[in-house]
C-alpha positions in Angstrom: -22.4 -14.6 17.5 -19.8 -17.6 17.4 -15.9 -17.3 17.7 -15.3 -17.9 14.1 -17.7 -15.0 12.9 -16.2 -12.7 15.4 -13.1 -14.1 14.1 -13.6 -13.1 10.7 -15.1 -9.7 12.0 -12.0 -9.1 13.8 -9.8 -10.1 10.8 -11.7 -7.5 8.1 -11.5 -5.1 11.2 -7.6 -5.1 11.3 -7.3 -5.7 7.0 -8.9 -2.3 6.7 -7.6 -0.4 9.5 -4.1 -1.6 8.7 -4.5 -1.6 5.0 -6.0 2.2 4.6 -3.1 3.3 7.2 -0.9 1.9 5.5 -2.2 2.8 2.1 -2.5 6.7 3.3 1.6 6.4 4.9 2.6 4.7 1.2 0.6 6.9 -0.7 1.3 10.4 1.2 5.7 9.0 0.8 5.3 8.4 -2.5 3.5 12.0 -3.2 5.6 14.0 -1.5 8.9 12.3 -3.0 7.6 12.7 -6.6 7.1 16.2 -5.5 10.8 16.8 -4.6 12.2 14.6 -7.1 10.1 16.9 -9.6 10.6 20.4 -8.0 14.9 19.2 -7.0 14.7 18.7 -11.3 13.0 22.3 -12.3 10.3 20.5 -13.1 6.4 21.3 -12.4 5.2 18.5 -9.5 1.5 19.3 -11.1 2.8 17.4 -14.1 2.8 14.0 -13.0 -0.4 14.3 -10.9 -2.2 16.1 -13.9 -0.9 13.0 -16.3 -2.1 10.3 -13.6 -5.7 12.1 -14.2 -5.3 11.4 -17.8 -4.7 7.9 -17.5 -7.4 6.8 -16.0 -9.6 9.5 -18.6 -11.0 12.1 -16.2 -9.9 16.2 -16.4 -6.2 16.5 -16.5 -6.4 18.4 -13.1 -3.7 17.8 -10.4 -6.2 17.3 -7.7 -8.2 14.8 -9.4 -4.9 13.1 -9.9 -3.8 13.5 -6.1 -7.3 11.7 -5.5 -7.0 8.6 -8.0 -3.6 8.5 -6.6 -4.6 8.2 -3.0 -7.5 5.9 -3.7 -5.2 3.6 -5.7 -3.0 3.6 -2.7 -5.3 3.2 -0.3 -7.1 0.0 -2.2 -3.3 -1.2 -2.5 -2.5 -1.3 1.2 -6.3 -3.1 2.2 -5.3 -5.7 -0.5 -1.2 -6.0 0.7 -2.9 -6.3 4.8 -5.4 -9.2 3.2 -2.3 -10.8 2.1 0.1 -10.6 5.1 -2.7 -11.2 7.6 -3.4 -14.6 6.0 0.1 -15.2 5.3 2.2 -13.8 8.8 3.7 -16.2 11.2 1.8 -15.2 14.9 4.3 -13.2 16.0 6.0 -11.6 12.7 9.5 -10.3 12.8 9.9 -6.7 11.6 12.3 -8.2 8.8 9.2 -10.2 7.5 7.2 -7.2 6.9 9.8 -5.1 5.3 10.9 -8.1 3.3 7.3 -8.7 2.2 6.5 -5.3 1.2 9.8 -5.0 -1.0 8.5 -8.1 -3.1 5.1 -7.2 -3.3 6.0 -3.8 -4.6 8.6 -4.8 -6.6 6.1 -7.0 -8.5 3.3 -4.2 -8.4 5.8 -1.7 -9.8 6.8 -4.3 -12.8 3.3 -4.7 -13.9 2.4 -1.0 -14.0 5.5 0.1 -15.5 6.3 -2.3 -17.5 2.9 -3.8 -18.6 0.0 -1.4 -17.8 1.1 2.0 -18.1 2.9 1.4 -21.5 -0.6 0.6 -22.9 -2.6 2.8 -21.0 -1.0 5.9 -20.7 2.7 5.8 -22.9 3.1 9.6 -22.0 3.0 9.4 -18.2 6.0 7.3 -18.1 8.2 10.1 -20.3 7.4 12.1 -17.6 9.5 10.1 -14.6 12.9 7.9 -15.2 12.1 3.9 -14.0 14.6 4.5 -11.0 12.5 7.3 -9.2 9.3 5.2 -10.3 11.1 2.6 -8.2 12.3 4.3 -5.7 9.0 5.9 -5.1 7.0 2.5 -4.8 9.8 1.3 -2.5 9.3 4.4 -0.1 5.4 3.3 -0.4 6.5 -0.4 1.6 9.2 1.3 4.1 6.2 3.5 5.0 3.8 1.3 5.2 6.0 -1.8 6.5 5.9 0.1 10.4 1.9 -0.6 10.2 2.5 -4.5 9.2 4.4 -5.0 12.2 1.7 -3.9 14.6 -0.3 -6.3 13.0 1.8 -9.5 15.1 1.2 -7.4 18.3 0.7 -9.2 21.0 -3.0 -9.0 21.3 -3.7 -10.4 17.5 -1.1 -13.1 18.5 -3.1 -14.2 21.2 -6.1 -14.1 18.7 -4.5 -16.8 17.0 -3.8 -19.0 19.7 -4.9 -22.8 20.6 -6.2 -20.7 24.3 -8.2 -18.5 22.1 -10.0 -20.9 20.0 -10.6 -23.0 23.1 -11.9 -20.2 25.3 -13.7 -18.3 22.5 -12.7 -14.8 23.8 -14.1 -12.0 22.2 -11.7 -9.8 21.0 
């Protein structure tokens, strides 16, 4: 096997290892923070998972809604690592990842709340004010950012050295 295939190996390696870690910290943050948001208002946490079921047209069950929930957060972080590990400087700064994740969320908060979920479900987004929607997609990157930073450890650096390429060391 050449460098570059074991290059590209090592690269969908780290997007999905990084991307469903992360995806499971942002997702798991962003569960349990609806759930005291909800439960802090006298309000029934099933709700919103029952009404994220019904979006997407299955059952209005709260575990089927946990699961669409943690599948779309888990395909959110493997796309988010795709991005950063194309787009990170060798040896990232742990201000770069946080600052990253804030825009990236910021813009996939904007288009669910303000473009998809207004067409596809208009009665999941009575159920939660825009603040704690935001808040709760922020929590998702300051969860997740911790995982983005281990991507520029010293190891993947190395991977992306001049020596590397040269040497074609299997990592």
């Amino acid at each position: 096997m050449s460098f570059y295939a074991d290059r590209r190996d090592n690269r969908l390696r780290e997007v999905l290892s990084k991307g469903l870690l992360m995806g499971l910290a942002g997702g798991l943050a962003e569960v349990v923070f609806i759930w005291a948001y909800m439960t802090g208002s006298g309000r029934e946490p099933a709700a919103v998972a029952r009404a994220v079921a019904a979006a997407v047209h299955l059952a209005p069950l709260a575990p089927l809604g946990i699961a669409v929930h943690m599948a779309l957060s888990l395909a959110l972080g493997i796309g988010l690592a795709a991005v950063w590990v194309d787009m990170r400087s060798p040896r990232p700064k742990a201000l770069q990842a946080y600052l990253f994740m804030t825009a990236a969320l910021i813009v996939v908060w904007s288009f669910n709340f303000l473009v998809l979920l207004p067409s596809l479900s208009p009665a999941f987004l009575a159920l939660l004010p825009y603040p704690v929607t935001f808040a709760s997609k922020l929590l998702f990157g300051l969860a997740g950012s911790p995982v983005l930073q281990r991507c520029g450890s010293k190891r993947l650096a190395f991977a992306h050295s001049a020596v590397a390429e040269k040497t074609q060391i299997d990592f």
